[in-house]
N, C-alpha and C positions, 0 to 999 in steps of 0.2 A: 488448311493451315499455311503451306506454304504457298499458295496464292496470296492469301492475306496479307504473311510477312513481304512479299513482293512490292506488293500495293502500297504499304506503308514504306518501305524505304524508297521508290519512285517517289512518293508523292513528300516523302522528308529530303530527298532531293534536290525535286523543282522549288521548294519553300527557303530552305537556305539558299538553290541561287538565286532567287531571288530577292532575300534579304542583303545577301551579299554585291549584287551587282546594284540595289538601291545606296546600299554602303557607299562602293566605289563611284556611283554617279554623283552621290551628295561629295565624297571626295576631292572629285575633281571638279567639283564646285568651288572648293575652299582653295586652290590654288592658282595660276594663270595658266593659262590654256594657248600657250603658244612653246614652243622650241627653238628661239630663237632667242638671247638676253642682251635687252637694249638698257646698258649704263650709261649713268651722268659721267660727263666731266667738266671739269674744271666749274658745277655747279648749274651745268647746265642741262637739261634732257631732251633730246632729240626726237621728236613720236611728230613731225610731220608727215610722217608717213607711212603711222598708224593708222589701222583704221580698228578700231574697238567691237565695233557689229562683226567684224571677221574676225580677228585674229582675238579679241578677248583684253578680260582688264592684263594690266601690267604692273607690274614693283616698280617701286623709284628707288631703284638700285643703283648706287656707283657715289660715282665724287658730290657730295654737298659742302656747299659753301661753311666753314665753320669758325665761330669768335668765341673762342677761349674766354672763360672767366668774365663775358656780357651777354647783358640781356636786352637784345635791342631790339625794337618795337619794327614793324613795316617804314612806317615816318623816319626812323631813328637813318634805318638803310638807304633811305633815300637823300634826307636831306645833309648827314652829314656823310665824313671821309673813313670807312673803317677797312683797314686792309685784313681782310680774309686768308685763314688758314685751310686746306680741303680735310675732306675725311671720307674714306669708304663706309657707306653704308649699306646695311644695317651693323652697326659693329660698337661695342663699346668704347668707352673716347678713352679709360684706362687701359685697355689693349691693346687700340692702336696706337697709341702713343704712351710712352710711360713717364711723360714730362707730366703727364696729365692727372691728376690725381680723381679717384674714386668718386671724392666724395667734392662736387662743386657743383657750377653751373657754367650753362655754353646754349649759342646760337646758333640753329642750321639753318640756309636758306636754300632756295632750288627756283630755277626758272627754267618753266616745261612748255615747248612751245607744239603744239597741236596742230591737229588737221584742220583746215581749214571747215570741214564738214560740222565738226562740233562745236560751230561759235554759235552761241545761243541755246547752248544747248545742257539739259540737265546731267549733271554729273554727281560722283561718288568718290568719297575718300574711306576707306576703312585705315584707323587709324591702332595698330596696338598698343598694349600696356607697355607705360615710359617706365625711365628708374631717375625720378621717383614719381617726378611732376609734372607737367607739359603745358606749354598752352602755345596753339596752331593758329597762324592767319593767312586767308586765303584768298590772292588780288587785295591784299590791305584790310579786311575784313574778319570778324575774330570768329575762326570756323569753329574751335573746339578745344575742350579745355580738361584737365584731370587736376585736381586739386589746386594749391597756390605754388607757385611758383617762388622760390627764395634762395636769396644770395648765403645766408645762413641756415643752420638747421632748426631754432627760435622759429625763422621769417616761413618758412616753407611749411607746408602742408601737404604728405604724399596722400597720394593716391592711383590705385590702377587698375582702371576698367578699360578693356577696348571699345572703342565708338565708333561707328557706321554713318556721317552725315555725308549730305547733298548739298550742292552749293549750283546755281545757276553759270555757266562759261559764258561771259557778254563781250571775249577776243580771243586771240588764237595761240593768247600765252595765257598760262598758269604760273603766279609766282605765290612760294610757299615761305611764309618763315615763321619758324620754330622754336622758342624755348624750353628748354630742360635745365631741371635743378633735382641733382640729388645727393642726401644728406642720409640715406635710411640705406642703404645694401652697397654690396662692396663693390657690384659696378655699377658706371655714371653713363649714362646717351641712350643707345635705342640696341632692343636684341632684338626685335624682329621686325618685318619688311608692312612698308605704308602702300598700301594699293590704292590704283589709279584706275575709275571704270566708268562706262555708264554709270545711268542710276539703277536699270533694271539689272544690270551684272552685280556692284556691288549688292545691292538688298538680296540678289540671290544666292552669292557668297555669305553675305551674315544668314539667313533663312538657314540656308543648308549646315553651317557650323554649326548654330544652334538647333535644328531638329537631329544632329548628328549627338550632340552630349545628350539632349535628351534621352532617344535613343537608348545610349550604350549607358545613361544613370537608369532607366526604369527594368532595360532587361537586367542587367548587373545585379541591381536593389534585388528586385523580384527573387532570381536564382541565389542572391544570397541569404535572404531570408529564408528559400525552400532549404538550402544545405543548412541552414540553424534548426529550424524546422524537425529537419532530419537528426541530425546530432541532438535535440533536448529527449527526444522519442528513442536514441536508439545511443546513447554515451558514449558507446567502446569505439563508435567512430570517430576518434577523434580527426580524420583528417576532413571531415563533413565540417569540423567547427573552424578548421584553418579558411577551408575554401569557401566556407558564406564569409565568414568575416574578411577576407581577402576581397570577395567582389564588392560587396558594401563602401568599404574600404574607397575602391576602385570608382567606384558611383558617385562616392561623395568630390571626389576628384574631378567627374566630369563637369560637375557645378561651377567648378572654382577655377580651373584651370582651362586655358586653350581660349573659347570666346569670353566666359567667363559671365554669362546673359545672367546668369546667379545674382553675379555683385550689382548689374545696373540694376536690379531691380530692387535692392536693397542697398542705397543711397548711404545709410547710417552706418554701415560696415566698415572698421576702419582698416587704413593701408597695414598695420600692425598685423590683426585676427588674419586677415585675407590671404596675407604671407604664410602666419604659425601653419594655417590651416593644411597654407599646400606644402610645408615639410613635413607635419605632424603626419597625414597623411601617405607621404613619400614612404616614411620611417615605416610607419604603420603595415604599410604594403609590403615593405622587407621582410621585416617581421614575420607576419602569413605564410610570407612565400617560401621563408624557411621554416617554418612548423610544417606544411605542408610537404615538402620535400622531403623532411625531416622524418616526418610519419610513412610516404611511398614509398620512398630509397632507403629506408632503415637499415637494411641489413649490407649496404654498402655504402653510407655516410658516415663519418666520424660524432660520433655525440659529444664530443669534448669541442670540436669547431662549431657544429652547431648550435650549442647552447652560449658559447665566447659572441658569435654572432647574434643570437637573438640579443643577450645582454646588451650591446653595443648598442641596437634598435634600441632598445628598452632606456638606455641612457639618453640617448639624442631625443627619442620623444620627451621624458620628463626634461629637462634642461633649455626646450624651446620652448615650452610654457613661460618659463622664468625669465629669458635672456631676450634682447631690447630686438627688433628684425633686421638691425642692421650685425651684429653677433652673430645671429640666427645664417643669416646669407652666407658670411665667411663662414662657418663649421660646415653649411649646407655644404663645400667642396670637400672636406674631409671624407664626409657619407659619399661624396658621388665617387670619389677615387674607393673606396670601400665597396663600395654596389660592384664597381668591375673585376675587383679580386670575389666577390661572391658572385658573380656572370662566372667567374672563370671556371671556379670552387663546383659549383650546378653544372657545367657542361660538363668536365671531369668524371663527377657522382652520375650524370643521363651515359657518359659513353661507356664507362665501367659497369654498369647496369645491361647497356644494349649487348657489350662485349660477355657478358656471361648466359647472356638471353632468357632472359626470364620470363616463362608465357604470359602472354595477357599485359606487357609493361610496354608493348609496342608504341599502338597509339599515347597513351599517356608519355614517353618519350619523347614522340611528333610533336606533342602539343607543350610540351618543356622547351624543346628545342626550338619553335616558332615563338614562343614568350621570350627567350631568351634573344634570338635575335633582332626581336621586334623591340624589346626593351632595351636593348644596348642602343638602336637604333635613334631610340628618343633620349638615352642618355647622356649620346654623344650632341645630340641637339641642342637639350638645357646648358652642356657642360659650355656648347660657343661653337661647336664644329659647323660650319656653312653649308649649305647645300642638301641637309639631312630635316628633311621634317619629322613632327612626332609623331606615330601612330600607335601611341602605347596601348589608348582605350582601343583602337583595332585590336592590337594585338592580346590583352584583355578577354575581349570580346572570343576569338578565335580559342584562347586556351580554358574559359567558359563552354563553349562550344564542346569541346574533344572532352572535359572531360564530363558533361553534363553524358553525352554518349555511351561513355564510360559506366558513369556512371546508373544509367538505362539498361544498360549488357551487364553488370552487375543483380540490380534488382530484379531485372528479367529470371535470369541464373538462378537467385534466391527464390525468388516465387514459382519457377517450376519446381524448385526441391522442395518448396515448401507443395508445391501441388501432389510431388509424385509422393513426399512422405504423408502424407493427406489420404491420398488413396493408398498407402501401403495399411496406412492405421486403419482406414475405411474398410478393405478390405481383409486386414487382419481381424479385426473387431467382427464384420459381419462372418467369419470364418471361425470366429468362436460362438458367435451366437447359432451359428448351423450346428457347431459339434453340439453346445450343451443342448439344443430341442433335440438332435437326434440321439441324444443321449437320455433324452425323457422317455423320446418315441419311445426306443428300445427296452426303457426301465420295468416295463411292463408286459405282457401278453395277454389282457386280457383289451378285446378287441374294442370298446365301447370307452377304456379310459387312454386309447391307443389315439382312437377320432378325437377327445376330449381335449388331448393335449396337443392333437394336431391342428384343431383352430387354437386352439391359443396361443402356441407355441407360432404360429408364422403371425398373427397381433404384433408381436416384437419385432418382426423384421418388416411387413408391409402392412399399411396403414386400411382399418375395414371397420362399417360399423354392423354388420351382420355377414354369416359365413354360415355354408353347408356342404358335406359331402355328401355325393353322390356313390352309389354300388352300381355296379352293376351287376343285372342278373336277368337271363333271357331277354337279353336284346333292349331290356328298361336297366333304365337308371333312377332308385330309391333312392328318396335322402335317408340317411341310417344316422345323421350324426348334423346338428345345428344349433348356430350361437349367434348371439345378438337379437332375435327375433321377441317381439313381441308378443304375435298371434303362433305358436308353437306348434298347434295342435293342425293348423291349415296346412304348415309351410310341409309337417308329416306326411299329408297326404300327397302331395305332387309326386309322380310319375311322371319319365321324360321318356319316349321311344326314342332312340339312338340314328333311327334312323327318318325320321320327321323331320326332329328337331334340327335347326341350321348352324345354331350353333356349336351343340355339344356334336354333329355330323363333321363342322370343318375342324372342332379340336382332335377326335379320333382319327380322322384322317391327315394333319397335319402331324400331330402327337406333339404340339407347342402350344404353350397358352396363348389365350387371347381375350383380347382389351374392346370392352363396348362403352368409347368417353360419353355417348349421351343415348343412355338406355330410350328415355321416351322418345326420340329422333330414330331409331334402330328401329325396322320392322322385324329383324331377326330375332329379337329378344321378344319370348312369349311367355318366359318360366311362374313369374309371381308376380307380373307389372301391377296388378289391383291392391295385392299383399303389402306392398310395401313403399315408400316414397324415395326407392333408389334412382341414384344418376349417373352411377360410374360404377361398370360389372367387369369382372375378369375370372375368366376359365382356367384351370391350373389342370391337366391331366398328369393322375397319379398312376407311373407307369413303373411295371416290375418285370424286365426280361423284357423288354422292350414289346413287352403289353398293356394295355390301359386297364385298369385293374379298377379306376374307380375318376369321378373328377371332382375337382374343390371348387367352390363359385366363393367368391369376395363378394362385395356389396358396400357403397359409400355413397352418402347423399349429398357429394362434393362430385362436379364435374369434370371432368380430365386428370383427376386426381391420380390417376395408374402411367406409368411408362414402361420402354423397354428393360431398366434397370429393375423397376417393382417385378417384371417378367423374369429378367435372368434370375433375380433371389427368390421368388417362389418357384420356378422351375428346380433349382438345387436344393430346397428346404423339400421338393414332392418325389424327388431321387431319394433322399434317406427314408421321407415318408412312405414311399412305395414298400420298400424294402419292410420297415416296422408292421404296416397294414397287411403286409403278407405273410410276415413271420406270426402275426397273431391269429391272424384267419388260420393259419397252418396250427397253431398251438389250438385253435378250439376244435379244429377238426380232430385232434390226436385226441383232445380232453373227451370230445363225446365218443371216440370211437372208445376209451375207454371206462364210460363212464353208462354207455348204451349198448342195452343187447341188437349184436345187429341185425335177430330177424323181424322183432317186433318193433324197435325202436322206442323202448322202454328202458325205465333203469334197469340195468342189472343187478346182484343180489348187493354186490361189493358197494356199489354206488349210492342203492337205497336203501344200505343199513347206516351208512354216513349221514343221508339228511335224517333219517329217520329218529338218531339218536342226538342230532342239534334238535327239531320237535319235539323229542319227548323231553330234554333236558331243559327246554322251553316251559312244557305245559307243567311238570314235577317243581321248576322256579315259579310259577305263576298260581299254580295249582288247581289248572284248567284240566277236563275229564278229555282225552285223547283214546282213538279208537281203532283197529286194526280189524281188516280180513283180510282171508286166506281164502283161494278160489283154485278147485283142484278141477280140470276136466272130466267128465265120466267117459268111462270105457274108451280112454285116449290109443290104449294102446292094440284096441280093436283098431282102430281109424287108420293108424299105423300098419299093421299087420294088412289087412286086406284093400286099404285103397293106397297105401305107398306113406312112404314117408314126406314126399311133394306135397301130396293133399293133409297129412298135417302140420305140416310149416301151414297151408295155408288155414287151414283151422286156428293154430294158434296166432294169426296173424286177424283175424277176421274176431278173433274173442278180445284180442288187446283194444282194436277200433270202438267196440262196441262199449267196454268197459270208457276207454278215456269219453268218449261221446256221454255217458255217463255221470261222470266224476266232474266235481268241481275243479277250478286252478288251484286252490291250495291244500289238491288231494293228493295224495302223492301213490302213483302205479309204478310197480315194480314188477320183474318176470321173477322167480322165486329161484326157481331151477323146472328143467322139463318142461311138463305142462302145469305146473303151480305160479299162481301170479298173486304178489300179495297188493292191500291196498293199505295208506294210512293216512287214518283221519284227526288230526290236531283238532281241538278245541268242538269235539263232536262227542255229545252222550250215547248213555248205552239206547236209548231208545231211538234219537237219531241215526246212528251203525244200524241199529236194527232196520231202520225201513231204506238207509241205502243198498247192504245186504240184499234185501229181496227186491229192490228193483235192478238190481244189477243179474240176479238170475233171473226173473222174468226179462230183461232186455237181451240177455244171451238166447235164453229159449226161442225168442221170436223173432230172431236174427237169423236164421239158419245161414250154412253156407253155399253157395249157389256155383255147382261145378260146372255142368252145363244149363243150357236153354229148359230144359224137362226134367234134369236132378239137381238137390239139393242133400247136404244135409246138416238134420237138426243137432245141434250143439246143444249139450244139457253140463251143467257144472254142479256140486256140491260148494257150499259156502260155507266159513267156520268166522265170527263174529267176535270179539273179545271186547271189553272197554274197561277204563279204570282212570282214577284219580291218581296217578303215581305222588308218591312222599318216598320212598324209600325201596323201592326197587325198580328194577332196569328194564330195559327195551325187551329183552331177550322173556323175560316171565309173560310180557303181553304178545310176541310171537307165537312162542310153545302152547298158551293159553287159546289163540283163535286158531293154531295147526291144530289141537287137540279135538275145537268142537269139529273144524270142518272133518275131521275124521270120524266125529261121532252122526255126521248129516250122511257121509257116505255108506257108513253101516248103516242108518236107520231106511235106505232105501233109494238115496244120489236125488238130484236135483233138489237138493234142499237146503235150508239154512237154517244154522244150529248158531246161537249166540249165547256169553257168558258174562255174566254183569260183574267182574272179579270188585266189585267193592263191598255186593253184597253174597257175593260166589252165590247166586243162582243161575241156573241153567236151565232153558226152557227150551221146544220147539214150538216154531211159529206157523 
């Protein structure tokens, strides 16, 4: 991770300086590339001793020839006598002088005498937008024009686009003359500087100007739409909606203003729209930038200035729509003397902010405090101060920049809380879903609905389409318990030796689950590959005291479908399971120890008078004939007496085997007490008891029991046989009934069977 973050801030680094030193070379494209300023005077410019290939284009800065209130042609200068007044330029002719009124017309002329190297050679004027109208001749020649030109405001036509033309040098002067008329804005002449260059220098001055607005209109556009973007998806930001519409705003400016490559390409644009645009604009941008500020600085801004403030915006926009652009230009000074009381208003509100230190306001600060001085910087420029150029879309650009950043270290911030609350819910959620399976596990002890709920219960948490557990027991591992399978009856029979198998070998020995992503690729994998169409197997050993007590196999016919995560929750979900699967095995072991005699491994009397009276309660509802014997040893207590009590444990342990080897599964053998074992037959007549009965004494008789090699001895029993239809009497009447005959078989001489039909109470030997 934090290589990564490395990576990406190196490589967002080298990306910005590099946009920014493309910035700065197209920069100082757009201005002259020399430190040294060579002015007219007295109308005349000295550059014989320029060279343009070195030193770069040049302004026609300084004294031009100027005539007041005429318009006079090339021809006009020549042939007739007009005594000239000077003027510095670039500078409006109401400023410099204030005989001079706003709103007229006037003549500039210049005679630029060159290097001799440049005769014949192509050259470039970049000429910018007049106030109002212009039209340029170049050696007598009519280089270049903006709208008409007129002595009144009727005769005139404004217009203003900058223009970029070439004109061939066929001597070693250049004479320029110029008129201007203006009748539309409240200043009259030129505010910005006429360059003088090659061909290849000016074209790559306009190039770079305009791939420079383009530029700062398409990033601008873009990032302001993503902050609208952001604000329609997410409302409560409201300063997401200042700051797209701020850059938009801003975009739309670069169109209009500066080269202004917009207007030429749209001819029919008139001087009127092209002005509103670029205050409506201006305004517009105030606006923003105090919502914006308004929303970051809140709790140390005034809401009573900033709202008087936006209003003020709010008025000068609507009000330019309506009022003619020569109105529009005068008010425009009103706002610009207003902009530098809200410059001042914003630094105040940024230092009051940094002086209480609020975490996290830093860079958004920086990037306050370089808008603001980058924007005074250009506000002093529009307002007439010399020597300041504009860099506002820089500066724009830069505070786009910091807080797009910002605004990254934000989301970033938001999306890891949203990641960790993510996994807090992830994690909470699967930690419920552990307690309630282990709260199933637990819900029960008996062992079979224990495994039941143990595959289905981890279904919820890791993804399977068949599942079996594994026992172990001597050294193999049974499946005792399986879901999802189709063929049921096969998957029962597998058998795994623990110690063959490679698998279930590196689970026991790791005591971790493990992940097989492509079963049929896996030679390790031998358990059921015919069985089944699986592709993705995982081992879960189920460990209790940090022993493996049993393992869980998953099964998915999706490949790579299991990970380390599907590991760590089934290894937690086979921790509580260990614990359930043990506590049940432990509850059946206690259930039979007390539910089995432990010499014979038979019920005992308490246990096989429980099932015996759900069958008879059975057969008495159904009114099926259920049947009972009673099987007493002969001469037991002879066996006792002279061979030990050992050898008749082992007698009655050798009579119990012989009996169950005997008896069907839904016979039910019980030890009685002593040496009495009874048996009971559900849904068996008296005739059938009868021929069980005596083949249960002849299979004792001919069983003897086998102490050594060369003795044996013979086991003989008496049998007493009862059966009946119950309707209205109990268990205990067909007991006492088959104890009675077998007592009546051992009087009549032992080894024999004595049966009693209690429906029709006969009583026979057989």
């Amino acid at each position: 991770m934090i290589k990564r973050k490395s990576f990406i801030i190196t490589l967002s680094i080298i990306i910005l300086a590099s946009i920014l030193y493309i910035i700065f070379s197209l920069n100082k494209l757009t201005v002259p590339n020399t430190s040294s300023n060579i002015n007219s005077k007295n109308g005349i410019l000295e550059l014989s001793n320029w060279d343009f290939n070195k030193t770069g284009y040049t302004a026609l800065s300084g004294q031009w020839k100027f005539y007041w209130k005429q318009l006079l042609s090339p021809n006009d200068l020549i042939t007739s006598s007009h005594v000239p007044s000077y003027i510095d330029m670039p500078t409006a002719w109401n400023k410099y002088n204030k005989n001079y009124d706003a709103n007229g017309y006037a003549t500039y002329s210049l005679n630029i005498k060159l290097n001799s190297k440049y005769k014949n050679t192509l050259l470039g004027i970049s000429v910018p937008s007049m106030l109002s109208s212009y039209k340029l001749w170049v050696n007598g020649s009519l280089f270049s024009s903006n709208g008409v030109v007129g002595t009144t405001s009727s005769t005139e036509i404004p217009k203003s686009v900058p223009i970029t033309s070439y004109f061939m040098n066929n001597s070693e002067q250049v004479n320029l003359v110029l008129q201007v008329s203006n009748h539309n804005f409240r200043d009259g002449g030129i505010r910005d500087k006429i360059y003088l260059g090659t061909e290849s220098q000016m074209m790559s001055k306009r190039e770079a100007s305009i791939a420079l607005n383009f530029f700062y209109f398409g990033v601008l556009l873009i990032t302001g739409l993503y902050h609208l973007w952001l604000y329609f998806f997410k409302t409560e930001d409201s300063y997401k909606l200042y700051i797209g519409a701020l850059c938009i705003i801003i975009s739309l400016r670069a169109l209009f203003v500066g080269n202004s490559f917009f207007l030429s390409l749209y001819s029919n644009l008139t001087y009127g729209l092209d002005f509103k645009l670029e205050y409506i604009t201006f305004y517009a941008a105030a606006y923003f930038m105090l919502g914006y500020m308004c929303v970051v600085f809140k709790e140390n801004s005034s809401k009573i200035i900033n709202k008087v403030c936006k209003l003020f915006c709010s008025v000068f926009i609507v009000s330019t729509i309506f009022i003619s652009p020569l109105l529009a230009s005068k008010l425009l000074i009103i706002f610009q003397i207003f902009t530098l009381f809200m410059i001042i208003y914003a630094a105040f509100v940024i230092l009051k902010t940094f002086y209480i230190k609020k975490k996290g306001f830093i860079i958004i600060i920086i990037g306050c405090f370089a808008t603001i001085i980058i924007g005074s910087m250009s506000l002093l420029h529009y307002i007439g101060i010399k020597n300041i150029n504009n860099y506002s879309l820089l500066g724009a650009f830069i505070f786009m920049l910091l807080d797009s950043f910002i605004l990254a270290m934000k989301q970033s911030k938001a999306c890891i809380k949203v990641e960790y609350l993510s996994k807090e819910k992830e994690q909470y959620l699967l930690a419920e879903k552990l307690r309630e399976a282990s709260f199933l596990l637990n819900s029960t002890l008996n062992l079979d609905e224990v495994l039941d709920k143990l595959l289905k219960g981890l279904k919820e948490l890791v993804p399977y389409d068949s599942a079996s557990f594994f026992m172990e027991e001597n050294n193999h591992f049974n499946i005792t318990a399986a879901y999802g399978f189709k063929n049921t009856d096969e998957i029962y029979k597998i058998c795994i030796n623990k110690d063959d198998d490679k698998l279930f070998k590196e689970i026991y020995e790791t005591n971790t689950a493990l992940l097989v992503s492509n079963v049929k690729n896996d030679p390790r994998f031998t358990h059921y590959i015919g069985l089944t169409n699986i592709e993705s197997w995982m081992g879960i050993p189920i460990i209790f005291k940090n022993k493996i007590i049993g393992i869980l196999t998953l099964d998915s016919i999706k490949k790579d479908i299991y990970s380390s995560y599907h590991c760590d929750v089934a290894l937690s979900f086979a921790f509580h399971a260990g614990m359930a699967v043990e506590n049940a095995k432990l509850h059946g072991r206690t259930k039979q120890l007390a539910c089995i005699d432990p010499l014979t491994n038979l019920y005992n009397r308490r246990s096989f008078i429980e099932l015996a009276n759900i069958s008879f309660n059975n057969a008495k509802a159904s009114l099926e004939p259920i049947s009972s014997i009673m099987i007493d040893i002969d001469d037991f207590k002879k066996i006792n007496d002279n061979l030990g009590h050992h050898t008749g444990d082992l007698v009655l342990k050798r009579l119990s085997k012989v009996c169950l080897e005997n008896l069907s599964d839904n016979h039910i053998l019980g030890r009685f007490g002593g040496e009495e074992f009874i048996v009971l037959l559900p849904g068996t007549s008296f005739k059938e008891a009868e021929l069980i009965g005596e083949n249960l004494r002849s299979a004792i008789e001919n069983n003897p029991l086998i102490v050594r090699k060369s003795d044996s001895i013979t086991i003989t029993s008496s049998l007493g046989v009862a059966s009946l239809t119950p309707t209205v009497q109990d268990i205990d009447f067909l007991f006492i009934s088959a104890d009675k005959a077998m007592y009546r078989a051992k009087a009549l001489g032992k080894n024999k069977v004595m049966s009693i039909d209690l429906d029709c109470n006969d009583a026979k030997k057989l």
